[in-house]
C-alpha positions in Angstrom: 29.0 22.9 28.6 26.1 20.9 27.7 23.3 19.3 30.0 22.6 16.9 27.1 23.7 13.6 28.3 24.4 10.8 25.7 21.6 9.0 25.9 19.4 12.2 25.5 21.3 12.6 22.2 20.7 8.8 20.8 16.6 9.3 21.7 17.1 13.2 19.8 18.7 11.2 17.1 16.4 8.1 17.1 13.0 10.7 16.9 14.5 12.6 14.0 14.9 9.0 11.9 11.7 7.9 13.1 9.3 9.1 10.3 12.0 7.8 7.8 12.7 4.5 9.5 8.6 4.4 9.1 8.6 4.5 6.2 11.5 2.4 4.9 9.0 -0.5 7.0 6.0 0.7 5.3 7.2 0.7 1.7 8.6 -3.2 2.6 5.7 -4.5 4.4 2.9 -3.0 3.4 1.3 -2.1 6.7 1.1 0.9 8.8 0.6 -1.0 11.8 3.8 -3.7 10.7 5.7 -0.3 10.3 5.0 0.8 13.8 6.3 -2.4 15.1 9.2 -3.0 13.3 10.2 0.5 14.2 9.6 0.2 18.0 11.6 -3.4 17.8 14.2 -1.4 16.3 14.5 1.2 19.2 14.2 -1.5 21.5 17.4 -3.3 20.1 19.7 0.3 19.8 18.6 0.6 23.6 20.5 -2.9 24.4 23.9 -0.8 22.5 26.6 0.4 23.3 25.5 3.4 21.2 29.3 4.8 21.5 30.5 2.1 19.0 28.4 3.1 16.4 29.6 5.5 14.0 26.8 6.1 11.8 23.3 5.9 13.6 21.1 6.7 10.7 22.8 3.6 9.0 22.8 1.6 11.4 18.7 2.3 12.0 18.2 1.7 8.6 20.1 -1.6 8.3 18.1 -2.7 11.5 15.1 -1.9 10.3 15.9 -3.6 6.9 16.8 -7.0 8.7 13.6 -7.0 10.7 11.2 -6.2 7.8 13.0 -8.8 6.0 12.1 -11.3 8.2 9.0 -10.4 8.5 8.6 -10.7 4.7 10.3 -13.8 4.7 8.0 -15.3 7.4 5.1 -14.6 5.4 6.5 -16.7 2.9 6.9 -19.6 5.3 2.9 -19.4 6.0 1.3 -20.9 3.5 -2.3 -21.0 4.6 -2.0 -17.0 3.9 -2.3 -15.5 0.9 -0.3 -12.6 0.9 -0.3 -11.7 -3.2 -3.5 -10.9 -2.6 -3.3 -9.3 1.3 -4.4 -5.6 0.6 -2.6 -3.1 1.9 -3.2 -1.1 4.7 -5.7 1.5 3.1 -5.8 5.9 3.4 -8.9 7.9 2.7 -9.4 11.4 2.5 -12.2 13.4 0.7 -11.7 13.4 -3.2 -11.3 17.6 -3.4 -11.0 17.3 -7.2 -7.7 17.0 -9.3 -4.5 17.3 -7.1 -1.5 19.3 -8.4 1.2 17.5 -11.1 3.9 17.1 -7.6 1.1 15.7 -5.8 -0.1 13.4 -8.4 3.0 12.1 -8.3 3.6 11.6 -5.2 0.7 10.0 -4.9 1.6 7.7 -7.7 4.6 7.1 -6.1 3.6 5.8 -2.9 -0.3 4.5 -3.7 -1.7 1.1 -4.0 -0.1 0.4 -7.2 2.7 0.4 -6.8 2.3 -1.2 -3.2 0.4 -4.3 -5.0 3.4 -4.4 -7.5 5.9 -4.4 -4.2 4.0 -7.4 -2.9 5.0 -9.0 -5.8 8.8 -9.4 -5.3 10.7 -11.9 -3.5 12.0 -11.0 0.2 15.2 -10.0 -0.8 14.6 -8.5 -4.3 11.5 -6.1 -2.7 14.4 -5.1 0.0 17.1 -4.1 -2.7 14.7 -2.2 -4.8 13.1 -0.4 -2.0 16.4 0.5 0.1 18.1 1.8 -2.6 15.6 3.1 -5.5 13.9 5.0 -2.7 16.4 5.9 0.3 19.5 5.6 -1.8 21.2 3.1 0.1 24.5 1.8 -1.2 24.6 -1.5 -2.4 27.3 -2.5 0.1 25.3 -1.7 3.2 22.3 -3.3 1.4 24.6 -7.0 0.6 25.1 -7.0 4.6 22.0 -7.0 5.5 21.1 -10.1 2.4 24.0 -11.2 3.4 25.1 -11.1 -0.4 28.0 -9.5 -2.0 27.1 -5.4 -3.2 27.1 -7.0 -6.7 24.4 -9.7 -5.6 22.4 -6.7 -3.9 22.4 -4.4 -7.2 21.4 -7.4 -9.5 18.7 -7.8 -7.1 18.0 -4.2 -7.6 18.0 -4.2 -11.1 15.4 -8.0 -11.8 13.1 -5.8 -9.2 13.2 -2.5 -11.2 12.5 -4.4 -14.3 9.5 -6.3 -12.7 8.3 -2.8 -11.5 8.9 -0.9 -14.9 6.9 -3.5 -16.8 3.6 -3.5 -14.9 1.0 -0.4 -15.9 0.9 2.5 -13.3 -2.6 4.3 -13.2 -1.6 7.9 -13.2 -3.3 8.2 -9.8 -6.4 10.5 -9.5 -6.6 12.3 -12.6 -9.2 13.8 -14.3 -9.5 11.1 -16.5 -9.8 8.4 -14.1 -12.0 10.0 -12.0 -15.1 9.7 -14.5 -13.8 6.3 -15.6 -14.4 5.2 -11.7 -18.2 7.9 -12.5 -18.9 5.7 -15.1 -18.4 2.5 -13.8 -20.4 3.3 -10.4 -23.4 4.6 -12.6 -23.6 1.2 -14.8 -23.3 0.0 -11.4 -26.1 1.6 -10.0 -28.7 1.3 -13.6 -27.3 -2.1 -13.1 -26.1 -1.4 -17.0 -24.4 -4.9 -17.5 -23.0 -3.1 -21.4 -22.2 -0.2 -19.3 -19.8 -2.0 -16.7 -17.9 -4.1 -19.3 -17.4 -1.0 -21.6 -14.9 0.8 -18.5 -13.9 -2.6 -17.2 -10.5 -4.2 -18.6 -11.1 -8.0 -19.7 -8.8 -9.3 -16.9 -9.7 -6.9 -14.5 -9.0 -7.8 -11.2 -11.5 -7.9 -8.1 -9.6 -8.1 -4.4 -12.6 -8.1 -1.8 -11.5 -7.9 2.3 -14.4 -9.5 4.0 -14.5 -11.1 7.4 -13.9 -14.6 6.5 -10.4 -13.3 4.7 -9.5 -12.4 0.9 -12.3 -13.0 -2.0 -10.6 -12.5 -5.9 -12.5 -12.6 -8.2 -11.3 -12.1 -12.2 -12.7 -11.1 -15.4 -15.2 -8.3 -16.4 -17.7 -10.6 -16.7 -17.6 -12.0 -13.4 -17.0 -8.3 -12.2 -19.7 -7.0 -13.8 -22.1 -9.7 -13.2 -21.3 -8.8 -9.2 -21.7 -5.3 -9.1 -25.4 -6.1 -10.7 -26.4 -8.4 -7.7 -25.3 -6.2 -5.2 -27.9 -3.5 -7.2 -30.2 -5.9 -6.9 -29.5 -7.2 -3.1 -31.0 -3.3 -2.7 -29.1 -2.2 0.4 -30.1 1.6 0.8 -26.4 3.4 1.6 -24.9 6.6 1.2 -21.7 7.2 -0.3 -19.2 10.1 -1.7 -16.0 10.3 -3.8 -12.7 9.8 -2.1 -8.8 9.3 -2.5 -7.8 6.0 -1.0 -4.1 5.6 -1.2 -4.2 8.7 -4.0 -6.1 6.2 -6.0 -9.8 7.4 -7.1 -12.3 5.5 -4.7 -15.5 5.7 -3.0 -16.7 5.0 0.5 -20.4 4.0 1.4 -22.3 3.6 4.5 -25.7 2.3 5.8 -28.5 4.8 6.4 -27.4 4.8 9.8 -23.7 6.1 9.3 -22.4 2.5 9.7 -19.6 2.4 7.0 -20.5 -0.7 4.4 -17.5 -0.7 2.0 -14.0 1.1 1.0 -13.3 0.8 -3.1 -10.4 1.8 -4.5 -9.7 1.7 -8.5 -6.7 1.1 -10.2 -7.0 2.8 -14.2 -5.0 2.0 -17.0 -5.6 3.3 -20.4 -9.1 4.6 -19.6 -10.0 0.9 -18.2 -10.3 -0.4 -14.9 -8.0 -3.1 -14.2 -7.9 -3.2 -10.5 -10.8 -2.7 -7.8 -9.9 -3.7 -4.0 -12.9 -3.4 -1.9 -12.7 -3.3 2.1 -16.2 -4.9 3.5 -15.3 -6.7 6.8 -16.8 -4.2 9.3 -13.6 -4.5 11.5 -11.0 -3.6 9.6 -13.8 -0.3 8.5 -13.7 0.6 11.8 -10.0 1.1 12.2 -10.0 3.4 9.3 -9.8 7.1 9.7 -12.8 7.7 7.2 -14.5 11.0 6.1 -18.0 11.9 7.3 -21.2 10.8 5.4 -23.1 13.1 2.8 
């Protein structure tokens, strides 16, 4: 006979989903911190069930946590005074230890800021098809109840996202060859080599900055360039060092005193940079998990 009582068994059950209902929140929103929430909302509400009517936990979790995130999506929508195309995600550094293996490049890939930017992208409804059933294979029936659509609706949903996704350029994460793209383009920076800059920068490269007055964007390889000279010539001594941010090739720099000063991360296509989001605002720096100083 067993001392487990039911309620131990849904909290057993509820712990082993958790890192997958995580991340399920984190692929649709974006945010670690989102994630965390929408995850705790969802325990709260399977702690207000009659657990003994539901058949399938794991499904039912998932759907949960699938409704939530979808209003949170769609509430973002509703806010206009937000920009949330150009919201960067939540951001993950770790020390760049040189070329990663083919699985982990890939799994980086997978997950990175890419393909997170791309996410952002999509409508509410098409970002929850895609992402419930390209990555957690959920059926499209279980996915149409939670849209509220037909499993037909949901899969044609499925498939406008999947196209959207297919047709934008993935960087192959941090490959060789990006890595000394990113080189290049932070030497220019610092010669304050105008030629230099525009020769690794695509034309319509994109420039996200996160300072603390909110989102900067700035576009072109002119204007990008032209940037990246005036802060050589603002002269701010720093320190900084190679690093992975979201499996992307990046680079972190502090002031003299070991007060962080920025987070870059570089998105490369085709030997050119066509993406650089840059963290500044000294708040959101703090709440990163950031590798020591060299």
């Amino acid at each position: 006979m067993s001392d487990t009582s039911p309620a131990d068994l849904v909290t057993k059950t509820f712990e082993a989903q958790r890192d997958r209902l995580r991340a399920v929140a984190y692929r649709m929103l974006g945010s670690h911190a989102d994630a965390e929430d929408v995850v705790q909302e969802a325990w709260l509400r399977l702690s207000r069930q009659d657990t003994a009517a539901i058949h399938n936990l794991a499904g039912w979790l998932t759907t949960v946590v699938g409704r939530i995130s979808l209003d949170v999506l769609r509430s973002r929508q509703a806010r206009p005074e937000a920009s949330y195309d150009d919201r960067l995600p939540e951001l993950v550094v770790t020390v760049d230890a040189g070329p990663a293996p083919e699985d982990d490049v890939a799994l980086a890939d997978s997950v990175g800021l890419a393909l997170l930017v791309v996410l952002e992208s999509l409508g509410p409804s098409e970002r929850l098809a895609f992402v419930l059933h390209d990555m957690f294979a959920v059926p499209f029936d279980e996915i149409g109840q939670i849209l509220g659509k037909s499993a037909a609706a949901a899969k044609m949903l499925a498939s406008r996202a999947r196209r959207k996704v297919q047709t934008t350029e993935h960087p192959t994460a941090a490959g060789r060859e990006q890595r000394e793209v990113v080189q290049a383009f932070l030497a220019a920076a610092h010669r304050g080599d105008f030629e230099g800059l525009l020769r690794v920068l695509d034309p319509e490269v994109k420039l996200t900055v996160d300072t603390p007055d909110g989102v900067v964007v700035v576009l072109g390889a002119t204007e990008v360039a032209a940037g990246a000279q005036r802060r050589v010539a603002a002269g701010a001594a720093t320190r900084g060092r190679a690093a992975l941010v979201n499996g992307l090739p990046g680079f972190v720099s502090w002031r003299e005193d070991g007060t962080p000063l920025s987070v870059m991360a570089f998105t490369v296509v085709d030997r050119r940079i066509t993406r650089i989001a840059v963290v500044i605002d000294p708040a959101r720096l703090a709440a990163m998990d950031l590798p020591e100083p060299v």
